[in-house]
C-alpha positions as CSV (number, residue, x, y, z in Angstrom):
1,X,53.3,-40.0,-49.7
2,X,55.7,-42.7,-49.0
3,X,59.7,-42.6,-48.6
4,X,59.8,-46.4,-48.3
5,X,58.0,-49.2,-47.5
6,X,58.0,-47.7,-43.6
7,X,58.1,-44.0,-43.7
8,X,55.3,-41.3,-44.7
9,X,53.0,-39.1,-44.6
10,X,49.1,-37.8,-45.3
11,X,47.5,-34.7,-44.7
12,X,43.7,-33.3,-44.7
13,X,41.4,-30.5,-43.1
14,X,42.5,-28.6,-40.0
15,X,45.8,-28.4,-40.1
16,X,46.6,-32.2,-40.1
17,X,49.9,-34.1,-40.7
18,X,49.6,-37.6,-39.6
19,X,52.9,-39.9,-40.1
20,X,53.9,-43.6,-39.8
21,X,57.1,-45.5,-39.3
22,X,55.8,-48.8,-39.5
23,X,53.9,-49.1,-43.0
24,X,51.0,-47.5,-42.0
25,X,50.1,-49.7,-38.8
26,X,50.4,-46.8,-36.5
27,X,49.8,-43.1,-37.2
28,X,51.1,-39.9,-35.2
29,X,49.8,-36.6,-35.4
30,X,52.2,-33.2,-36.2
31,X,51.4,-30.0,-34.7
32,X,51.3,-27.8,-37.1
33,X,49.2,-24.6,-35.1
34,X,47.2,-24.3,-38.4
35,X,44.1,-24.0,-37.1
36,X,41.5,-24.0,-40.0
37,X,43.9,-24.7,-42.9
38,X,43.1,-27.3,-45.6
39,X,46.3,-29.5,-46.6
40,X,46.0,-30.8,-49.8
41,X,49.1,-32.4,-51.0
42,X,52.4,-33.7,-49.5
43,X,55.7,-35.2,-51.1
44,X,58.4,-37.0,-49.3
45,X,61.7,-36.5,-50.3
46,X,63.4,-38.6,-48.3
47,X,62.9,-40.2,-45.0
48,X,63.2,-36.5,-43.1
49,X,62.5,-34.5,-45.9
50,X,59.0,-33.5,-47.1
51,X,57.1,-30.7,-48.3
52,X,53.2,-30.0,-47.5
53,X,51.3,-27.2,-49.5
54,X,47.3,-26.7,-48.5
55,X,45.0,-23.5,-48.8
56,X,45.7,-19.8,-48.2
57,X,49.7,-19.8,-49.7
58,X,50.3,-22.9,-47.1
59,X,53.7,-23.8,-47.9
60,X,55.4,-26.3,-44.9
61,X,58.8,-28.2,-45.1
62,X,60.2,-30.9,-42.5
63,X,63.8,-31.8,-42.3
64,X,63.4,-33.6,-39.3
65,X,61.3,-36.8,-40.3
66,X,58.0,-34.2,-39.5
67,X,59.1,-33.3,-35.8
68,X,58.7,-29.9,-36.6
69,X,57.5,-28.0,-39.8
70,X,58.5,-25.2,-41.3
71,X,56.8,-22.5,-43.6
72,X,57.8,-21.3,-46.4
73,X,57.4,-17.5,-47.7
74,X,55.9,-17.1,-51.2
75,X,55.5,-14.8,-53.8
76,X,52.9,-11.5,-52.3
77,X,50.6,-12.7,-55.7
78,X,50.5,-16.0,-54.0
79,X,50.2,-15.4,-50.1
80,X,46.6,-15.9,-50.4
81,X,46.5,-18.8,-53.4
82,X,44.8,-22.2,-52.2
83,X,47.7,-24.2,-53.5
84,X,46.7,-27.5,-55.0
85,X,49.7,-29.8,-56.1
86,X,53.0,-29.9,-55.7
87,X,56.3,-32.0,-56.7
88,X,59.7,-32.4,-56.0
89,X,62.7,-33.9,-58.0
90,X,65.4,-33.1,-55.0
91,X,65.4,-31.6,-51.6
92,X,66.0,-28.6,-53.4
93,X,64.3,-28.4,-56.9
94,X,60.5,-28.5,-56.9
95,X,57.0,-27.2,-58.4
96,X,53.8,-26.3,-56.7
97,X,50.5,-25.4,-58.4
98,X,46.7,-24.1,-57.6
99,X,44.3,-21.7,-58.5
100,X,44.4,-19.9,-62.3
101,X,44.9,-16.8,-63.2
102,X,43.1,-14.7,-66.3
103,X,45.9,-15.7,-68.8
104,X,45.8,-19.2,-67.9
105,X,47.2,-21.1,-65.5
106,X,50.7,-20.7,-63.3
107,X,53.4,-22.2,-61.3
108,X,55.7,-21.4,-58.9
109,X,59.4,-23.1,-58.8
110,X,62.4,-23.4,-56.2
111,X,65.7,-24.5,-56.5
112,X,66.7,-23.6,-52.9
113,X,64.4,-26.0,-51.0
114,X,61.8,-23.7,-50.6
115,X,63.9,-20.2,-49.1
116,X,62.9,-18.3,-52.1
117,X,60.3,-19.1,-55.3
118,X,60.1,-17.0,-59.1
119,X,57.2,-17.6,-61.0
120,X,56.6,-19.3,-64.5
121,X,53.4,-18.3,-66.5
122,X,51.2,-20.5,-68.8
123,X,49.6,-18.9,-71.4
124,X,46.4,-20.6,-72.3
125,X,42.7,-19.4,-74.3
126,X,41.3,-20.5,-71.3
127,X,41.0,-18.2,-68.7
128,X,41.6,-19.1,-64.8
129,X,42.8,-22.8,-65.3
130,X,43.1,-24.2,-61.8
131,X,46.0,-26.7,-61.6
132,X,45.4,-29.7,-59.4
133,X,49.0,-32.2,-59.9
134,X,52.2,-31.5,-61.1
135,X,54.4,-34.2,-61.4
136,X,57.9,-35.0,-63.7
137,X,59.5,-38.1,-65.1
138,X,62.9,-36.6,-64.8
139,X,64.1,-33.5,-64.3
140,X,63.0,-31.8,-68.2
141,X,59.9,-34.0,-68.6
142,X,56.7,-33.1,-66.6
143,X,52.8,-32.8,-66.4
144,X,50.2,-30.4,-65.1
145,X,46.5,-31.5,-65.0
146,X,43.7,-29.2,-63.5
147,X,40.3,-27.8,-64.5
148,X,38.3,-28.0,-67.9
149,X,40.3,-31.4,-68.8
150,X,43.8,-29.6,-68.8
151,X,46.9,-31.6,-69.5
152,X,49.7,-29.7,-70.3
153,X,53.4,-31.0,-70.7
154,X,57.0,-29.7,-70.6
155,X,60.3,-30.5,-72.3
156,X,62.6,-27.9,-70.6
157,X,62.1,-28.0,-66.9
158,X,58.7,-26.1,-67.0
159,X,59.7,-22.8,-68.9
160,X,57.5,-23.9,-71.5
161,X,54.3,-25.9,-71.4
162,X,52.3,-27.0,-74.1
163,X,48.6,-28.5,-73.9
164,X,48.5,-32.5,-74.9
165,X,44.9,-33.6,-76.7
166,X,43.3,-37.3,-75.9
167,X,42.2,-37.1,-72.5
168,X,40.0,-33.7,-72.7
169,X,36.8,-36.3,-72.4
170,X,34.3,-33.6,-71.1
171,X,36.1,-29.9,-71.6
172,X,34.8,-28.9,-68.5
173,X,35.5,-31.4,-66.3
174,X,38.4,-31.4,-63.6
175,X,41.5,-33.7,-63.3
176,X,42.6,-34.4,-60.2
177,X,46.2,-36.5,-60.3
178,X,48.8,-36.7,-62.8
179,X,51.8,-39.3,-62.3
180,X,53.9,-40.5,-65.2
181,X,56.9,-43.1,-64.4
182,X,60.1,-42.5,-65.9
183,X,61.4,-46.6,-65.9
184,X,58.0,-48.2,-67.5
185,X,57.0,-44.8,-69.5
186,X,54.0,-45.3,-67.7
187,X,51.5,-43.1,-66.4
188,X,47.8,-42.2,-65.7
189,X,45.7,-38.9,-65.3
190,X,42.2,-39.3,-62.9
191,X,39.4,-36.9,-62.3
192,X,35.8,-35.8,-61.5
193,X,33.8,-38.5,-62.3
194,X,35.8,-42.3,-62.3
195,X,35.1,-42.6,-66.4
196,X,37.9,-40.0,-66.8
197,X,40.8,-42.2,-66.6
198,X,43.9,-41.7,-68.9
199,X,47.0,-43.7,-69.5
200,X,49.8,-43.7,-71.6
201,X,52.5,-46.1,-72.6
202,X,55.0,-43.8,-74.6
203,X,55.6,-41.4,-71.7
204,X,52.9,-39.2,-72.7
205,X,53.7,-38.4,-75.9
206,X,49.9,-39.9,-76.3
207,X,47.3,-40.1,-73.8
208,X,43.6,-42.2,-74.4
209,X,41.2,-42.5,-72.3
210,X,40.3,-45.6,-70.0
211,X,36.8,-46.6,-68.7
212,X,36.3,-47.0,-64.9
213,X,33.7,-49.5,-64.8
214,X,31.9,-50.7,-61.4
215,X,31.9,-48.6,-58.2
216,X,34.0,-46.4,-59.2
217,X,32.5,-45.2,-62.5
218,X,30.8,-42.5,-61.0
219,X,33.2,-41.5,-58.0
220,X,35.7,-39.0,-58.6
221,X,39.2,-40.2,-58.5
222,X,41.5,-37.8,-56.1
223,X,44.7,-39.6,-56.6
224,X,47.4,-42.1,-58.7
225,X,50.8,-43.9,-58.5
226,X,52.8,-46.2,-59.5
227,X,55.5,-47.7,-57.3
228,X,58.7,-48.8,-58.9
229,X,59.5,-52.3,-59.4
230,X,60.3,-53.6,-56.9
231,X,57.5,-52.4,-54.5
232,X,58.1,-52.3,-51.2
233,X,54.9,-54.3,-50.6
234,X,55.1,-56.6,-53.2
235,X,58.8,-56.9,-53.4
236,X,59.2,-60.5,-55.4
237,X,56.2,-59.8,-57.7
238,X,56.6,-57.9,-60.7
239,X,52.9,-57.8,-61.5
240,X,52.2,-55.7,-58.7
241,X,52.8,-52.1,-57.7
């Protein structure tokens, strides 16, 4: 996860933040003292603001351009969740997702940068519906993809989620990244296996599905984004981003 063209972030297994403030040229490890820990997901706020989530209720949040990282208490339900996905429209207001619960699926929200979470249900038929990605367009509109082809959407901030038909494919398949852009109405959903692949145009008020042809068309696809034009990287062509 990138602040700007210079500044950000990637996590994995063991514990591991590794930064860059060059573009990705040179990376430096953070010392987290996590041991064992899998990071999964990380989103930069700003250029010293980001928030890590990973297995076990691993909740971590930097305000020092990742000098030092610090955790976050959750709900008790949650201490032991393997936590999946997570977003952030300000420093203050964000989402995280992960494993399902026998009603459906859940998420946990902050608007105080992460001192103190309340939790909002999703009903579902399906029982246990791991979320993998959360993401929003603005602060009403966002998406939640997971396990057996979920794609659920809200209109009110995530009190209310609904689920949204054309990218289901295989019901039992996983979806791995959601990221929807707010300027173009753009946005795409990835997953186990590279022929699940759905965009939409009309920020996702309809979603189809794509083929992944060559390589990738049996690789599962772990992650999606879209930079706003201009990119950083591309910054006099429109065509690229």
């Amino acid at each position: 996860s990138f602040a700007d063209v210079n500044s950000g972030f990637v996590v994995g297994s063991e514990g591991k933040i590794l930064k860059t403030t060059n573009g990705g040229d040179l990376w430096t490890e953070s010392i987290t003292g996590l041991g064992s820990v899998i990071l999964r997901a990380v989103h930069t706020v700003s250029t010293t603001t980001a928030f890590v989530v990973g297995d076990t209720g691993t909740v971590l949040k930097t305000t020092d351009s990742g000098r030092s990282w610090i955790p976050s208490d959750l709900l008790v339900n949650w201490a032991s969740t393997d936590i999946r996905g997570l977003f952030f429209h300000t420093a203050l207001r964000g989402a995280i997702v992960g494993e399902g619960k026998i009603s459906g699926a859940s998420t946990l929200f902050t608007d105080t940068g992460g001192l103190s979470w309340y939790e909002l249900d999703i009903p579902l038929t399906i029982s246990y519906v791991t979320l993998s990605d959360i993401t929003f367009a603005d602060s009403m509109h966002g998406w939640a993809v997971g396990s057996s082809a979920v794609v659920l959407y809200t209109s009110d901030g995530g009190t209310s989620w609904e689920l949204q038909p054309g990218c289901a494919g295989n019901g039992t398949a996983e979806l791995y990244s959601v990221t929807v852009s707010n300027r173009t109405k753009a946005g795409v959903v990835v997953g186990q296996t590279g022929s699940i692949a759905c965009l939409t145009k009309d920020l996702g008020v309809t979603w189809y599905k794509e083929s992944v042809g060559g390589n990738l068309a049996s690789d599962s696809l772990r992650g999606a984004s879209f930079w706003e034009f201009p990119s950083p990287f591309f910054p006099d062509d429109p065509s690229k981003g």
